[in-house]
Every structure is written in C-alpha cells, then in structure tokens.
C-alpha positions in Angstrom: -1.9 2.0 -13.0 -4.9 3.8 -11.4 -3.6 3.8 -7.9 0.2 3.5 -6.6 0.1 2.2 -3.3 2.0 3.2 -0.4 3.6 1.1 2.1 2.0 -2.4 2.9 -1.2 -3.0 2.3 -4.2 -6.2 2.1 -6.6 -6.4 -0.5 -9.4 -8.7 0.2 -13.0 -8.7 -0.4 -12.9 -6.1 -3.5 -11.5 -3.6 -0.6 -8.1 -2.1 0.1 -6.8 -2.1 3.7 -4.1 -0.5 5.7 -2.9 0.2 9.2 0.7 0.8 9.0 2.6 4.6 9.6 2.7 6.7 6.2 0.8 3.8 4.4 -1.3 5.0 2.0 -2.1 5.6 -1.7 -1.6 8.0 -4.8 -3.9 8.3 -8.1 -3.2 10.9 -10.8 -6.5 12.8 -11.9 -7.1 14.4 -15.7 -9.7 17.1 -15.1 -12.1 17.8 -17.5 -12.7 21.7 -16.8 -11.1 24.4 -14.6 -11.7 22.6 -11.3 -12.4 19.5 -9.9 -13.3 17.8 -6.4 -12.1 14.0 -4.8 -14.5 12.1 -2.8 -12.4 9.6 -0.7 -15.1 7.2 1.0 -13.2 6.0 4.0 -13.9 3.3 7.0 -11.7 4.0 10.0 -11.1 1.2 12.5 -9.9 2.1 16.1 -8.3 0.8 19.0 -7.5 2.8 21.8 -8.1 6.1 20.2 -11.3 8.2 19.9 -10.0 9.7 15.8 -7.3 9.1 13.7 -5.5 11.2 11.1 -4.4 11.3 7.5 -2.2 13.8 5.4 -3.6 14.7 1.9 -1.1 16.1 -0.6 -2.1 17.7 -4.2 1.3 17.8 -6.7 3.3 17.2 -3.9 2.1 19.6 -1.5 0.3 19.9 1.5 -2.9 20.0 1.4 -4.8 19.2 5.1 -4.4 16.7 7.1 -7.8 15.1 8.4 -9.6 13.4 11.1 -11.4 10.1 10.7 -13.8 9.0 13.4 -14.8 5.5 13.8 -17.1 4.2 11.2 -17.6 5.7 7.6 -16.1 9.2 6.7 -16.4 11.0 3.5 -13.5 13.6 3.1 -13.8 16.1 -0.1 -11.0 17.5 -1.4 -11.7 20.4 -3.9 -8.7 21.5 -6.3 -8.6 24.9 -8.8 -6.5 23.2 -11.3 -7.0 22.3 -14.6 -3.8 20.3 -15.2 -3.1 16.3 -14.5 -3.1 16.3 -10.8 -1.6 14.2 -8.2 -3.4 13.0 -5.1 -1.4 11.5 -2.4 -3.2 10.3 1.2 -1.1 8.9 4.1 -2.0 7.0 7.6 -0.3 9.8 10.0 -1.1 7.3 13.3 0.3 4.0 13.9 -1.0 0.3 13.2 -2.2 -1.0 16.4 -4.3 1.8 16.7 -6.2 2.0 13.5 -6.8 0.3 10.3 -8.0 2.8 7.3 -10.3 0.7 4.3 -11.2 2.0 1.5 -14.8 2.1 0.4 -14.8 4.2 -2.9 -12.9 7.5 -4.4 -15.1 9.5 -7.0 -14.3 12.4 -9.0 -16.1 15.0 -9.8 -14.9 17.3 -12.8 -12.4 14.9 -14.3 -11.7 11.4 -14.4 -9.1 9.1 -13.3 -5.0 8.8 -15.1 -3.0 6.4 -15.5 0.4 6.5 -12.7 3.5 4.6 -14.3 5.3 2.6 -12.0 7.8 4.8 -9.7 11.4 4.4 -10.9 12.4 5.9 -7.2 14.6 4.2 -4.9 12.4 2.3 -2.3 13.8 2.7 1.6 12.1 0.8 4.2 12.0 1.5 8.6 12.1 -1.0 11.2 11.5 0.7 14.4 9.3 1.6 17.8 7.2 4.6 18.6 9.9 6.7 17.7 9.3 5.8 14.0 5.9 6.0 14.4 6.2 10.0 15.6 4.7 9.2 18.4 4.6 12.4 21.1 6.1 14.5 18.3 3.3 17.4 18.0 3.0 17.7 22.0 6.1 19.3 23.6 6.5 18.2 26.8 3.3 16.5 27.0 2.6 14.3 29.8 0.7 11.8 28.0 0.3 10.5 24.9 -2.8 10.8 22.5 -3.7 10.1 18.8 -3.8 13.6 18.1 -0.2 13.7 18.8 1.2 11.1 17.0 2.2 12.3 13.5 4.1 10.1 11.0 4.9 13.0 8.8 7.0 14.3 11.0 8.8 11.4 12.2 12.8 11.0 10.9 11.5 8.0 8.6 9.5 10.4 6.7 11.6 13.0 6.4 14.5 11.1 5.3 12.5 9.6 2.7 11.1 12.7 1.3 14.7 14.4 2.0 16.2 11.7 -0.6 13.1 11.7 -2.7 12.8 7.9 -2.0 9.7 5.8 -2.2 9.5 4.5 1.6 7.8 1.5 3.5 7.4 1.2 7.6 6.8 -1.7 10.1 6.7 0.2 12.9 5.1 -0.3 16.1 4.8 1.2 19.7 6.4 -1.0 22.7 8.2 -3.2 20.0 11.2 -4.4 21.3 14.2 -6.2 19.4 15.0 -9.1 21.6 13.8 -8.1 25.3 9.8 -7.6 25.4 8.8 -5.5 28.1 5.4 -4.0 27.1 4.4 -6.8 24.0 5.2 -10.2 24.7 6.8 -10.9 21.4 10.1 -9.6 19.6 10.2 -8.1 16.9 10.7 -10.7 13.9 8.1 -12.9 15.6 5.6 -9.4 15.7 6.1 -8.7 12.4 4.4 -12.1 11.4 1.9 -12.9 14.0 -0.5 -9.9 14.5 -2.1 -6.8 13.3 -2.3 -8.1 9.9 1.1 -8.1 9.5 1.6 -11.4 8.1 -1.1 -11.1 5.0 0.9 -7.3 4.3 3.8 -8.2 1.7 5.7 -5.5 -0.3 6.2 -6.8 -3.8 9.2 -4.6 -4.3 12.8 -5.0 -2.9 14.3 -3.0 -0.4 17.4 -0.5 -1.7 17.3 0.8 1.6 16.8 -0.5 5.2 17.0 1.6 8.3 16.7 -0.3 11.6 15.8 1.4 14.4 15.0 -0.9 17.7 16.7 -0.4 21.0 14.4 2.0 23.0 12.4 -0.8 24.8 15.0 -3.6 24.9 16.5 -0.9 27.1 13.8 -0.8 29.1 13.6 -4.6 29.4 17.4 -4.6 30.3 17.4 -1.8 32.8 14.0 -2.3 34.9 13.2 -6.1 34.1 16.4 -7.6 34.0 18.5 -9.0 37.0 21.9 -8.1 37.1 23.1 -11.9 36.7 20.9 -12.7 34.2 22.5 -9.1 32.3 25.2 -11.0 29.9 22.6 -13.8 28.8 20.2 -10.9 27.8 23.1 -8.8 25.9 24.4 -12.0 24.4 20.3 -12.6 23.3 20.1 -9.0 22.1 23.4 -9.4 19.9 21.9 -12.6 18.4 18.8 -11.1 17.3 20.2 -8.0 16.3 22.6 -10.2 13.7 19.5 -12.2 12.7 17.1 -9.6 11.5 20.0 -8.1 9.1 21.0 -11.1 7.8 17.2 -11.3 7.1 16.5 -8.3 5.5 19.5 -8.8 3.2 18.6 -12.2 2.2 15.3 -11.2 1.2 16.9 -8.0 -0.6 19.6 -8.4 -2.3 22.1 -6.0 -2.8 20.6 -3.6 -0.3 22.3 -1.2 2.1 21.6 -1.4 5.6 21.7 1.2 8.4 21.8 0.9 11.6 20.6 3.8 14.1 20.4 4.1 17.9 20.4 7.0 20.8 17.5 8.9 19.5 16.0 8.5 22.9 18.9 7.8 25.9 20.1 4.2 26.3 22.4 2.3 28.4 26.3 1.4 27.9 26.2 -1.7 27.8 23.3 -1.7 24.7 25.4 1.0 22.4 28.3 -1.6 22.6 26.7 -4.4 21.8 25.2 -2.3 19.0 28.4 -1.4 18.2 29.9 -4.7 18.2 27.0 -5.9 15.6 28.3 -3.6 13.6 31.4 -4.8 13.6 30.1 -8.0 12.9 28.0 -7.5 9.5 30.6 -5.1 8.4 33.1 -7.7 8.3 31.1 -9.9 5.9 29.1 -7.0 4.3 31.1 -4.0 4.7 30.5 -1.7 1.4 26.3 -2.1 2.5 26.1 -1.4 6.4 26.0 2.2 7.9 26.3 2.9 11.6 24.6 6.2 12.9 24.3 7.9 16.3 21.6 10.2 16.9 21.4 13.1 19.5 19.0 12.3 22.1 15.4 13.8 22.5 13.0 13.7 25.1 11.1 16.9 24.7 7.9 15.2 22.7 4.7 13.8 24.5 5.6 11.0 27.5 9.0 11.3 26.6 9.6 11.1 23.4 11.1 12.7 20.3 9.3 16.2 19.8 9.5 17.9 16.3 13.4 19.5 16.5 14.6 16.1 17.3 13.4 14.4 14.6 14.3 17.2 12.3 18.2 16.6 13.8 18.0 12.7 13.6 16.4 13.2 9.5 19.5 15.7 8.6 22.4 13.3 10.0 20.3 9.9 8.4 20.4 11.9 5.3 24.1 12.7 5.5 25.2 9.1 6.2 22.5 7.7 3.2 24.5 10.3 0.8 28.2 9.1 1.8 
C-alpha cells in the first residue's frame, strides 16, 4: 500500500481527513540518490485554537514536530539517506479543535514504496482530556492552550509505542461516561453524533481496549448532582459503564479490555462503582478484563496530568498489558 493510515480517518472528495489524537499517516519512500526531501501539502481546520501541531518521524524517530496555521501549509521535510525510508506524521492536538486534510505529498529525490499491511497488534483508547495530553507540556499552567496539548506524550501513546502496538483514539475533552457536565451528550451517544465521528470507522479489530472515562462524570457527581438524586446517578454510571464494554467486545471479538481510573483524583463512591463493574464483566469475561489504578497527577496545565504523570500511568499500563 502507498500510505498506512493511522487512527480513524474519512476519505471523501478524492481527500483524506482527520481530527482525532495521534491520527495520522505513514508512507515508505525509495530514494533515488543520496538525499531526498517530502512536501506534505496540508489544510488545517481550527476551532478554538489560533495553530495546531503535528509530530513527523523518519525510521521511527523524531524528527520535528510542526505548527499548522489555519488555511494551507506546506511543511518540507529534507532527509540525508539513501535507503527505503519511513515517514510517519501524527495529529498531536485533539479533535474538536482541529481537523488536518490532506491536499498532496510530493517527493523530491525518490519516489513513493509500497508499505505491507502491519502484522502489529492494534490497541485502541476511550478516554477525556487526559488521553488527549491535554496540559501535559505546561507545568502548572493556569490555563490551557493548543500549544500545550501534546498527544505524544499522553499514556495512550506511550503504552502503544512501549508495546510496539499499532494504536487508535476516540478521545475527547469534557467527555463524560454517563454524567455530562461540560457536553451535553455521553460518551457512546458522542462517539456517533458529532465531529465526524460517525463517518470515521476502523476497518480493523480491536486486540486491545483501554477505557479511560471518569474524570468528568466526577465532576457531574460532585458539583451537579444533589445528594438524593446521588444513587440514581451511580446506578446510571454503573449501567453505562457495563454497556460500552459489552460494546466494544461485541464488536471485537476475542479482545482484552482494560479498565483504568485515578489518573486525576476522584470520588469514593465512583472508584467503587468502578470497581464493582469490574467485578461484573470479570464474572462473564474474566481471562479478557484488566483493572488498573493510576497515581494521581495534577501538576500539567489547568489541572491536569503534566509529563511525569503520564510517564508513571504508561509504565504501570504496560505492566498490567504484559501479565
């Protein structure tokens, strides 16, 4: 194949779109002298944010990471090898605040190769802000921006890379589980409603899914939620909990699912009903469910996960994959 795609993406129109954290793409290039150059021809949409941000890898390395203003951009990337090359680009910001399409990729001292399909495990990420790596560059920041928001360092990512898995994300700030607080919609009716979520499929099945949704439904509980009307909204949270595994292991069979929490603080009375889900699934799928605790981590931008913290929660998601 020319181009291995990363993540979910649309293609309509003769154009590839994506908007999703660490979505991207991949094409192998066969040079045809000592050194070559990549001209990626890229429209960024945005919403909220005055730039976004993408990673660029060569062979599996870093390479730069780059800003995208609104409108066309034209990045270059210039390589002094005269081996079959690897290109990788990734979305580093999150989907409700930009969209990437791409126009055109040119090459100029080689041509394009042909990437087989991966044989690599493929994990997937269900999850918040947290996910996203939202507030991870800025210790202690007060507020958050777009320059601070950084998939690539975000626990998803790094357990991915860390296992040498193939990953996808659906990921999204303020998402909650099964108590809105800051979108009016929970999570499994998100996921097919808006920001082109419902036209983004991925063909392949899941081996791996990692859940990650409490953060807000905390909120919800603790600031919007009345003390007598506190058991209906647990008993709601259980239900829809229970619902979005049984989901993802109908629509992937045979996968292993994880459950995290704790990576930001959380109430009680959410860990055990989280705990109690648990329970639940393990009792009618117990060799494919995980249940892992993560330290809490505050120290990022508005309150969120900074760098260290992720690091820690990637380490002990690793472990637990590996038992």
């Amino acid at each position: 194949m020319k181009f291995r795609l990363i993540g979910r993406h649309i293609y309509k129109d003769n154009k590839d779109y994506f908007s999703f954290s660490g979505s991207g793409f991949e094409f192998e290039v066969i040079p045809s002298k000592n050194n070559f150059s990549v001209a990626l021809s890229l429209k960024s949409e945005l919403r909220e944010i005055t730039a976004q941000y993408i990673n660029i890898y060569v062979n599996d390395k870093f390479y730069s990471k780059e800003k995208l203003v609104s409108g066309d951009n034209l990045v270059t990337i210039k390589v002094n090898l005269s081996s079959k090359t690897t290109i990788r680009v990734i979305k580093v910001n999150e989907v409700y605040l930009s969209t990437i399409t791409v126009n055109d990729i040119s090459i100029d001292g080689g041509e394009f190769g042909n990437l087989p399909e991966s044989n690599k495990k493929l994990i997937g990420f269900f999850g918040d802000s947290i996910t996203c790596g939202y507030g991870v560059l800025d210790y202690h920041g007060v507020c958050f921006s777009g320059e601070s928001e950084d998939f690539s360092k975000s626990y998803a990512y790094l357990t991915a890379m860390g296992l040498d898995m193939d990953y996808t994300v659906v990921s999204r700030s303020g998402i909650s589980l099964a108590l809105p607080i800051y979108i009016d919609k929970k999570f499994k009716e998100y996921i097919n409603t808006v920001d082109m979520i419902s036209e983004c499929h991925e063909t392949r099945k899941l081996d791996i899914a990692v859940i990650n949704l409490v953060t807000n439904d905390d909120g919800a509980y603790n600031l919007n939620t009345k003390d007598e009307d506190k058991p209906q909204a647990l008993e709601t949270f259980e239900k829809e909990y229970i619902s979005l595994v049984d989901s993802i292991i109908k629509d992937n069979i045979g996968v292993e699912v994880v459950m995290c929490y704790r990576l930001l603080p959380i109430c009680d009375d959410l860990i055990n009903v989280i705990k109690k889900v648990y329970e639940k699934i393990k009792s009618r799928y117990s060799n494919i469910i995980k249940l892992v605790e993560f330290t809490p981590n505050s120290d990022g931008a508005n309150g969120h996960p900074y760098i260290n913290g992720q690091e820690e929660a990637a380490k002990k998601l690793i472990e637990a994959i590996k038992e």
